[in-house]
C-alpha positions in Angstrom: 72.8 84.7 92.3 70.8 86.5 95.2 72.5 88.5 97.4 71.1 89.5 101.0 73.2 92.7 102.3 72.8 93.9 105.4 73.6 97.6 106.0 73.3 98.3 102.5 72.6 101.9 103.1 75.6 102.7 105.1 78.9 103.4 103.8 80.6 100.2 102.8 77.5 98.6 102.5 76.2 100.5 99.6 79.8 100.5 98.3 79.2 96.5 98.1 75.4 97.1 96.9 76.6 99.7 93.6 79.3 97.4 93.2 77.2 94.2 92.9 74.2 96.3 90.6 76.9 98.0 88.9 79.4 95.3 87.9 77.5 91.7 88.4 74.2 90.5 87.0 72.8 89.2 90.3 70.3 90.0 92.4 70.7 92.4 95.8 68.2 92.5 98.6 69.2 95.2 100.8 68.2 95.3 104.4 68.5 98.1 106.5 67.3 99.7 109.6 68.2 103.6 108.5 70.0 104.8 111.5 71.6 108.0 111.5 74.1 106.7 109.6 72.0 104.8 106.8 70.8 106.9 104.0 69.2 105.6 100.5 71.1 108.8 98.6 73.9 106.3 99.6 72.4 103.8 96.6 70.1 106.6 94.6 72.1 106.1 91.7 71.2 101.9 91.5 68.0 102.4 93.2 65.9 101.6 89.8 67.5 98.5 89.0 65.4 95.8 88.6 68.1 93.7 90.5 67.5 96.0 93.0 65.0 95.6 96.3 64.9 97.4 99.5 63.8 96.6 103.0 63.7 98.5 105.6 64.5 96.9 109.0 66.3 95.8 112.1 68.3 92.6 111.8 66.7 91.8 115.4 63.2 91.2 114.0 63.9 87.8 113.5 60.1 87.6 112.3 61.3 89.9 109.7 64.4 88.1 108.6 62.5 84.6 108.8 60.2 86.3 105.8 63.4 87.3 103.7 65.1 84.2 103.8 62.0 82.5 103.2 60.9 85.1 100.2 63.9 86.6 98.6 66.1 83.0 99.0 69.7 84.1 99.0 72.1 82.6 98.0 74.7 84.9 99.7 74.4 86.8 102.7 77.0 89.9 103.4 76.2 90.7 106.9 77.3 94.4 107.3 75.1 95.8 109.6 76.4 97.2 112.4 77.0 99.9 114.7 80.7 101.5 114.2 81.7 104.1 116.0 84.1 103.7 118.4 83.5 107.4 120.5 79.7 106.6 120.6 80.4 102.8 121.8 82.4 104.9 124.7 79.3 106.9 125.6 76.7 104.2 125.0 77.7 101.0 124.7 74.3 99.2 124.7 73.2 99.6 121.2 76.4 98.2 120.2 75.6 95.2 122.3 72.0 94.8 120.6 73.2 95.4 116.8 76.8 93.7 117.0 76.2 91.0 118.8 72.2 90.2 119.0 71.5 91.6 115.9 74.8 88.9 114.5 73.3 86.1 116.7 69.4 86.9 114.8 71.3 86.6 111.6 73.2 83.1 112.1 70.3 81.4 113.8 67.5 82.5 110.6 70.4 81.8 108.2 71.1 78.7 109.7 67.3 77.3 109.7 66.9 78.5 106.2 70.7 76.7 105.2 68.9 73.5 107.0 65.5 73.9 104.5 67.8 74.1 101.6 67.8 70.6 99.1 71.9 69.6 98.8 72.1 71.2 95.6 71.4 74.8 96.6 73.2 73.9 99.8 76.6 74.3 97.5 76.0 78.0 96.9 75.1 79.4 99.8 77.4 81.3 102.1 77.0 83.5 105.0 80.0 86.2 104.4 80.5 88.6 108.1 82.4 91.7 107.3 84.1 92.7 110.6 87.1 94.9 112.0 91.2 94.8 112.5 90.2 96.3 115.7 89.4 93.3 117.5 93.1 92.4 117.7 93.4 95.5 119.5 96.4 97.9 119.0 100.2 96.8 117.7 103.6 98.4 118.7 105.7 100.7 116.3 106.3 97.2 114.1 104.4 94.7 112.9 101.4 93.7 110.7 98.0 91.6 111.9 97.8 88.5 110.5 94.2 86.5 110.9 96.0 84.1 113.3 96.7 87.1 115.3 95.0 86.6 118.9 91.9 89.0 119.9 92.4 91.9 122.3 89.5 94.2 121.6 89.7 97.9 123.8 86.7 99.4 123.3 82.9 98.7 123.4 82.9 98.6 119.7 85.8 96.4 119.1 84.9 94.1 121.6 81.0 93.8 120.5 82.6 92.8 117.2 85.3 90.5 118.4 82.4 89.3 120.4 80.3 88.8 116.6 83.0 87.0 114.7 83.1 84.6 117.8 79.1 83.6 116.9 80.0 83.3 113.3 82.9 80.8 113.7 80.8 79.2 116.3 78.4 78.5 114.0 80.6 77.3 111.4 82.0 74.8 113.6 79.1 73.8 115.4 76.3 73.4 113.6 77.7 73.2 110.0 76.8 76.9 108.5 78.9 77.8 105.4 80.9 81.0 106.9 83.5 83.1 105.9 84.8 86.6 108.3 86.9 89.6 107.0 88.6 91.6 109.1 89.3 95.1 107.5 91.4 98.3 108.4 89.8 101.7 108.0 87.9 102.7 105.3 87.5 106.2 103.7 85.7 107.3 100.0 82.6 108.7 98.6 79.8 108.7 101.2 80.8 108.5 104.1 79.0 109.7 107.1 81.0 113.1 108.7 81.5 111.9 112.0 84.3 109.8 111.2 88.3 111.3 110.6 88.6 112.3 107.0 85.2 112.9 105.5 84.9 115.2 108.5 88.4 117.3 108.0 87.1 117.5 104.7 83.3 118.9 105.8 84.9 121.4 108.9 87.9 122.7 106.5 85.2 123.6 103.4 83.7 125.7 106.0 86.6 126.9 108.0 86.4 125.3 111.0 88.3 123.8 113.0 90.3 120.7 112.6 90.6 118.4 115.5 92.9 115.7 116.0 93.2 113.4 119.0 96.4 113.9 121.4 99.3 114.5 119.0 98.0 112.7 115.8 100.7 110.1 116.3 98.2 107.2 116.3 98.8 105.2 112.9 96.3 103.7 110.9 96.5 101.8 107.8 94.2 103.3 105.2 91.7 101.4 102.9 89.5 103.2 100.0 86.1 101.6 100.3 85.8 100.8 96.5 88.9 98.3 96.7 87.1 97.4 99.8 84.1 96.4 97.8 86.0 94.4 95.3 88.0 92.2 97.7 84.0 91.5 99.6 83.0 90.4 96.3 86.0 88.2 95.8 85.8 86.8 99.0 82.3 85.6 99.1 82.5 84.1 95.7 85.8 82.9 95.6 86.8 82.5 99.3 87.5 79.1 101.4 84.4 78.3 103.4 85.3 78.3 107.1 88.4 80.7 106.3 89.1 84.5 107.8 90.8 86.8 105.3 92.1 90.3 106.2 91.8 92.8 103.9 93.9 96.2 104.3 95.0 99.2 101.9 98.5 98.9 102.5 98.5 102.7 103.2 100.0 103.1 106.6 99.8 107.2 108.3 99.9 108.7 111.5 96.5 110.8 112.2 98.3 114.4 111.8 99.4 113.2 108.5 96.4 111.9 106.7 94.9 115.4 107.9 97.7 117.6 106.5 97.5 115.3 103.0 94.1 116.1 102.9 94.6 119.5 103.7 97.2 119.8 101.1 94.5 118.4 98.3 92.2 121.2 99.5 94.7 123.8 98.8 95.6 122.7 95.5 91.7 122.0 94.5 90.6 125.2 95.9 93.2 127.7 95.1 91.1 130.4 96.1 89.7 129.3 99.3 89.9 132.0 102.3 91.4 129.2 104.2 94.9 128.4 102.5 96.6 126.9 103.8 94.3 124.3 105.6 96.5 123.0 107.7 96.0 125.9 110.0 92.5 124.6 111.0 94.2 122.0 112.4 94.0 121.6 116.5 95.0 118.9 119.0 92.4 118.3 121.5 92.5 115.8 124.5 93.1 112.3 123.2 90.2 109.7 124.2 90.4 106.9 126.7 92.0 103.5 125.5 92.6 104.9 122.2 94.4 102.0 119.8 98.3 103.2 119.0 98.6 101.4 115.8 96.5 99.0 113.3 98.3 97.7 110.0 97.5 95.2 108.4 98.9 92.0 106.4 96.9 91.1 103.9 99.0 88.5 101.5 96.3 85.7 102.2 93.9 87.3 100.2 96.1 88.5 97.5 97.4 84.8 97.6 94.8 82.9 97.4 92.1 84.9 95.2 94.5 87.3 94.0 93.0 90.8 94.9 95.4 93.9 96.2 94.4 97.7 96.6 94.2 99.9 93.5 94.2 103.1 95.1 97.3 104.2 96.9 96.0 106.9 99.9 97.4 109.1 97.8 95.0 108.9 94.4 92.3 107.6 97.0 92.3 110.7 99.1 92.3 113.1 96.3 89.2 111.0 94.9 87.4 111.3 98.1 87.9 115.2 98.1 87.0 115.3 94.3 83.8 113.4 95.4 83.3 115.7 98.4 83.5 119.1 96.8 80.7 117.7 94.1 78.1 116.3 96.9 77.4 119.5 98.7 74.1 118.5 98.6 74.3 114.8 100.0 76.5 116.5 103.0 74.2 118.9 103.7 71.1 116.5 103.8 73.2 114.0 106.3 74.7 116.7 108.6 71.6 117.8 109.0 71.4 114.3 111.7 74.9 115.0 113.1 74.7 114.6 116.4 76.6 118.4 117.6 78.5 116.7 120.4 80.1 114.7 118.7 82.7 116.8 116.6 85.9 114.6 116.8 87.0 112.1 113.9 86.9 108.7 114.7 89.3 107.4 112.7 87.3 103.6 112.4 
């Protein structure tokens, strides 16, 4: 099959295009606009497959993704393209507006014209597969699990642009016909991964000494996913998943902020036993927590394991000591994307 990805240069998206080269035989298109976040080291190592095709582009040219549809003819399309990052949608929320949300709106409408040209036969196959956030249900108590009847209550610019996405996609689905399916995941973490976000950054700041900073008292709790199960259960999902259906997909892997940092400063000291900065965990500061930051996320995800029988691999603990393995050997691809790190922004979104 062909397989449209947007976002395929960003972090889970070129998790799901190196899965897809790597492990399938089909066909990936990959669109993406390289923001400061995209980066084609992200999908170097799959980059001279023959299944392999790149595009570079916003998915608000809809003259752009009128040609691709009409050209490349997916069969799938994983729409991962978006902007993420919760601080920045604080600061700026209008790109998250234009990506999220218009870019999301470009994509059903081209999708949906192209699903219309499409003979009843090839009709079957396709599927437009939105990859989306547990933060739109906004924040739980000290209890509880999300569960994809769980009502939307997005807090930020970010969680509400993407709340504000899924609501297109099921839209569309229900009103005009297109073959949908949503995911809703909790927070990713693994190989290349952009260093603005929680741990890839601890991990950056502590190989260099500096300091560690965590939001308020690092009591907020998130559940933990490592992006290569993440990439697995995607693939499941949009060939295997219930048309119409919204599955959420979590690692099972529950930790308060200080104590995802102090694991991962704990891996440090035992990969680097001769660092000048054992123990790590005295990097670690508590700065001023940010406005309507999210207590708690967790995540039930028995639907998925139910119905097309996929469940995490990676327990935070082997996934985290991966993700520092990976980290201490790519000195070069985190110097070459730090080199963009925008200096004011030197706190760990955890999302």
């Amino acid at each position: 099959m062909r397989f449209l990805v947007t976002g395929g240069a960003g972090f889970i998206g070129s998790a799901v295009v190196r899965y897809l080269i790597n492990e399938t035989e089909h066909e990936v298109l990959n669109l993406d606009k390289l923001t400061y976040a995209g980066n084609l080291e992200n999908v170097k190592e799959v980059s001279s497959s023959a299944r392999y095709s790149f595009v570079r582009g916003d998915i608000c040219d809809r003259e752009l993704l009128r040609k691709i549809f009409a050209e490349f003819k997916p069969d799938k399309v994983m729409h991962l393209a978006a902007e993420s990052h919760v601080d920045r949608s604080i600061s700026g929320p209008s790109d998250f507006i234009n990506t999220n949300i218009i870019g999301t709106f470009s994509m059903l409408e081209e999708a949906l014209k192209y699903f219309q040209s499409l003979a009843d036969v090839e009709k079957t196959a396709f599927l437009f597969h939105h990859i989306s956030t547990d933060e739109v249900y906004g924040e739980l108590g000290e209890t509880g699990l999300f569960t994809e009847e769980t009502p939307y209550e997005p807090s930020s610019p970010y969680s509400a642009s993407k709340a504000s996405s899924d609501h297109l996609v099921r839209a569309w689905g229900r009103t005009y016909k297109l073959p949908v399916v949503i995911t809703n995941c909790s927070n990713n973490y693994g190989p290349y991964q952009y260093p603005e976000k929680l741990i890839p950054l601890v991990i950056a700041n502590a190989l260099k000494g500096k300091s560690l900073p965590v939001y308020g008292k690092g009591e907020n709790v998130r559940d933990w996913l490592y992006v290569e199960d993440h990439a697995r259960a995607l693939y499941k999902v949009v060939t295997e998943g219930r048309i119409g259906e919204t599955y959420n997909i979590g690692g099972n892997s529950e930790r308060k902020n200080i104590e995802a940092v102090r694991e991962i400063c704990k891996v440090l000291d035992t990969l680097l036993p001769n660092s000048n900065f054992i123990p790590h965990e005295n990097l670690i500061v508590f700065v001023t927590d940010r406005s309507g930051h999210d207590f708690r996320y967790a995540i039930d995800c028995s639907k998925v394991k139910r119905e097309l029988g996929w469940e995490a691999i990676e327990s935070f603990d082997t996934g985290v000591k991966k993700t520092v393995e990976w980290y201490l050997q790519s000195e070069e691809w985190i110097n070459k994307v730090t080199n963009t790190l925008d200096d004011r922004l030197e706190l760990g979104d955890e999302k």
